[in-house]
Every structure is written in structure tokens, then in C-alpha cells.
C-alpha positions in Angstrom: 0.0 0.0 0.0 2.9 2.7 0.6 4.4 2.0 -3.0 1.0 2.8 -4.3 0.8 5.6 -2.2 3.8 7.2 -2.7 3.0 7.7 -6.3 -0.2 8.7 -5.6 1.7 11.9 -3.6 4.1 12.6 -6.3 1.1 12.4 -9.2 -0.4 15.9 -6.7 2.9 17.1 -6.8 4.5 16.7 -3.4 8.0 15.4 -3.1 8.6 12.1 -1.6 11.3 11.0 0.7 9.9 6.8 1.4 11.9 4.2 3.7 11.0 0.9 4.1 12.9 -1.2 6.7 12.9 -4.2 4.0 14.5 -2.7 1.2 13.1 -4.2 -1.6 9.7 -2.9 -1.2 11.8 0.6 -1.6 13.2 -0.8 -4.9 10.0 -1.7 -6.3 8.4 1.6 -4.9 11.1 3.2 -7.2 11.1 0.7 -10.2 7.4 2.0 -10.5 8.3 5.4 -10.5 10.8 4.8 -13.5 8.0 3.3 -15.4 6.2 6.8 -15.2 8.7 8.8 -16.0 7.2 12.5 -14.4 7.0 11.0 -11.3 11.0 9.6 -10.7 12.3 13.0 -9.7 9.5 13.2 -7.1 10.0 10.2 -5.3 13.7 9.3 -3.4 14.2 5.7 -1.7 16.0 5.1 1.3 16.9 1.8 3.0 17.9 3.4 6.6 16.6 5.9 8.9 19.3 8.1 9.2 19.5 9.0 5.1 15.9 9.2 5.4 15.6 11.9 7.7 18.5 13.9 6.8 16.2 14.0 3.1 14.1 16.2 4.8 14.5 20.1 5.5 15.6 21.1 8.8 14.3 24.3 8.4 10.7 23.0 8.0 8.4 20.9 10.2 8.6 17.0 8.7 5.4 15.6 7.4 5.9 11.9 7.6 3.5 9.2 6.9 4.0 5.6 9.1 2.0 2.9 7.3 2.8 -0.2 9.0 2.2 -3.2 10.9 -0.1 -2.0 14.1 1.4 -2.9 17.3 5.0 -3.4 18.6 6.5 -2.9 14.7 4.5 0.8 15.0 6.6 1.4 18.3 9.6 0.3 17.3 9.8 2.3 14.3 8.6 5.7 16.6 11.3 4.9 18.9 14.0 5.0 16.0 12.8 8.1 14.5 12.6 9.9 18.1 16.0 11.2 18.0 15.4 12.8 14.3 11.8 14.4 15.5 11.7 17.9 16.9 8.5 20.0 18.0 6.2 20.8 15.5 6.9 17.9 13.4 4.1 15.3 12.6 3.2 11.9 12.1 0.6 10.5 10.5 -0.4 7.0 11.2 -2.2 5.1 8.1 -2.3 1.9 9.9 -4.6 -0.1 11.6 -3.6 0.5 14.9 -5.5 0.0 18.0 -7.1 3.3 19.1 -5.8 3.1 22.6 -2.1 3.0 21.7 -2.6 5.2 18.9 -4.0 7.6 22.4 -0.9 6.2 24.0 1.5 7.3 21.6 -0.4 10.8 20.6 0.3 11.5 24.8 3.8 10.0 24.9 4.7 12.4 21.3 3.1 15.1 22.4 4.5 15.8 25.7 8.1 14.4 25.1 8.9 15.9 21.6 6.2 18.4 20.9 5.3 15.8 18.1 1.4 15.5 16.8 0.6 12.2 15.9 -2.7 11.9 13.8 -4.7 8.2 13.9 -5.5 8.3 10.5 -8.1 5.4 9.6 -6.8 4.5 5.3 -9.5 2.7 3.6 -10.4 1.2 0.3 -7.1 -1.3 0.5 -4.6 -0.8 -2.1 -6.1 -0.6 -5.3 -7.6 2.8 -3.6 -3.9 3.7 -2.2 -3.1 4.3 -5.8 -6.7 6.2 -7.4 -7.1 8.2 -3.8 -8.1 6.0 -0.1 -11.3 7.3 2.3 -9.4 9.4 5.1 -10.3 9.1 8.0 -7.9 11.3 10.6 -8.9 11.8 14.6 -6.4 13.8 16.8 -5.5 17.6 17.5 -8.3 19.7 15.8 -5.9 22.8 15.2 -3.3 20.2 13.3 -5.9 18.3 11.0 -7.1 21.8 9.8 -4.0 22.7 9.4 -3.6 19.1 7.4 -7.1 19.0 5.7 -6.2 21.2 2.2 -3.5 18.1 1.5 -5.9 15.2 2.8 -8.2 16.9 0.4 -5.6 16.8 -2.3 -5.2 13.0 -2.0 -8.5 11.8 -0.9 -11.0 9.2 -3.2 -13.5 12.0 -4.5 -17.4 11.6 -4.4 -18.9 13.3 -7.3 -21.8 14.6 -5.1 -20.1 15.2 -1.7 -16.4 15.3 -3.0 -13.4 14.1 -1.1 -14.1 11.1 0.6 -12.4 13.0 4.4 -13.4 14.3 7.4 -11.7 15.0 10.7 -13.7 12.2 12.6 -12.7 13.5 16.1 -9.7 13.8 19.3 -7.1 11.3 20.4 -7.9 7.8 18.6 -11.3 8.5 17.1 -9.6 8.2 13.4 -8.5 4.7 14.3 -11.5 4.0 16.2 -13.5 4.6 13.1 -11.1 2.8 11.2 -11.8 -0.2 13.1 -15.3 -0.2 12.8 -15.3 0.6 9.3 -13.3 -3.0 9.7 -15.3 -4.8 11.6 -18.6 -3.8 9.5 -16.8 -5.0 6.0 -16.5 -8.3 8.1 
């Protein structure tokens, strides 16, 4: 779903920086790239964390997008990119996390690094990854504003209502939905 995603940035224009710990999935993320040739010079691979994060601009807030494996993987890979964060940074997570750890680690984040992390329920699996997923973010109010224009950007689009996001509510409402939307596709 992140290799489909990450083209889906670079087609609205946004520069990608994508790690993935198992570095072939980076490969392939870029071999697709290649095979669209506007979108190669938008997207940059990286197989460790520390080129990753030096990709971005120090001067600016980092943007960055987790989707992973909910659960210990998801703290793991927070806990390796703690020493890169700095206040005003933020995470959005696109997994299926567990609303309670997703409060867990918007608390820990928050009050440690001055870091807002967004449960942001992804839906529509990863044929929609590429064409534009349902959003579904929960978390600070003032930073999902802030977010929504670029959610909008991205977002599957309704022809009646039009983009298929809304900010759902605090703390782990965006995975809570996400795991009822889940539980109801059952």
C-alpha cells in the first residue's frame, strides 16, 4: 500500500522521501516510479533511517506518513525516529492501529517531543492507495485543519459530496472509526 501511495503523492505534486525497513519494497516503490517517467524525480528511496531523515529540511516541520504493521512494529519504528523528531513535526499514522495505543503514543509524542501524531483510519485497501483512499484522521483539531487542504488533495473524490475526508474527532477517534469501518466490512 505505501508503494502505491507514494506515487499517488508525487502524481499531486509533493516530493517524496519513502523508507521501508525491508529494502526491496523501496526498490519496487522506485522501479514504479521509473516506469512513469514525471513521477521519478519526485520520489527518493531510502533503506535506513538516518539518510531518510536527513532527506528532509531542517528548516521545515517534517510531514511523515507511518503505514505499518499496528502494534510493537509501530513502536519500534517511533522509537528510531525519536531522536530525528523535533516539535512541531508530525506523524501521521495510516495503519490499523488499536485506538488506545494510537492515544498512548499521541500523549507520549506530544509531551516528550512536541510531536502531533494523527490516527488516520486508510480505507479502500490498495487498489484505492493508488486512485485516492477514504481518510479518516482523529487527533488535534488545530493540526488536522492545518492538514485537511493536502488530505483533500489526495483523498477518493465523491462526485456529489467530494473528497471522501473528514476530521472524525480527538485522540484515537480516526482509528476507532477505522476499526469499525473494519469490523462492518466483516
Amino acid at each position: 500500500m505505501g508503494s502505491e501511495m507514494t506515487l499517488l503523492f508525487a502524481e499531486h505534486d509533493l516530493r517524496v522521501s519513502l523508507f521501508d525497513i525491508v529494502g526491496e519494497n523501496v526498490d519496487h516503490a522506485l522501479q514504479l516510479a521509473e516506469e512513469n517517467p514525471p513521477l521519478k524525480d519526485k520520489i527518493k528511496g531510502f533503506k535506513d533511517y538516518d539518510s531518510f531523515m536527513k532527506s528532509f529540511d531542517e528548516s521545515k516541520p517534517k510531514l511523515l506518513l507511518l503505514s505499518i504493521t499496528h502494534g510493537h512494529p509501530a513502536d519500534e519504528v517511533l522509537e528510531a525516529l525519536k531522536k530525528f523528531l523535533k516539535k512541531g513535526d508530525i506523524i501521521l499514522d495510516g495503519g490499523n492501529e488499536w485506538y488506545k495505543d494510537t492515544e498512548r503514543r499521541q500523549t507520549w509524542l506530544k509531551k516528550e517531543l512536541g510531536v502531533d501524531l494523527i490516527g488516520m483510519g486508510v480505507s479502500g485497501g490498495y487498489q484505492s492507495a493508488r486512485r485516492g483512499p477514504s481518510i479518516s484522521p482523529g487527533g488535534d483539531k488545530q493540526t488536522i485543519d492545518k492538514l485537511m487542504p493536502l488530505f483533500e488533495k489526495f483523498a477518493a473524490k465523491d462526485e456529489q459530496y467530494g473528497p471522501c475526508v473528514t476530521n472524525v474527532g480527538p485522540a484515537g477517534a480516526g482509528h476507532y472509526v477505522k476499526m469499525i469501518h473494519n469490523g462492518i466490512e466483516q
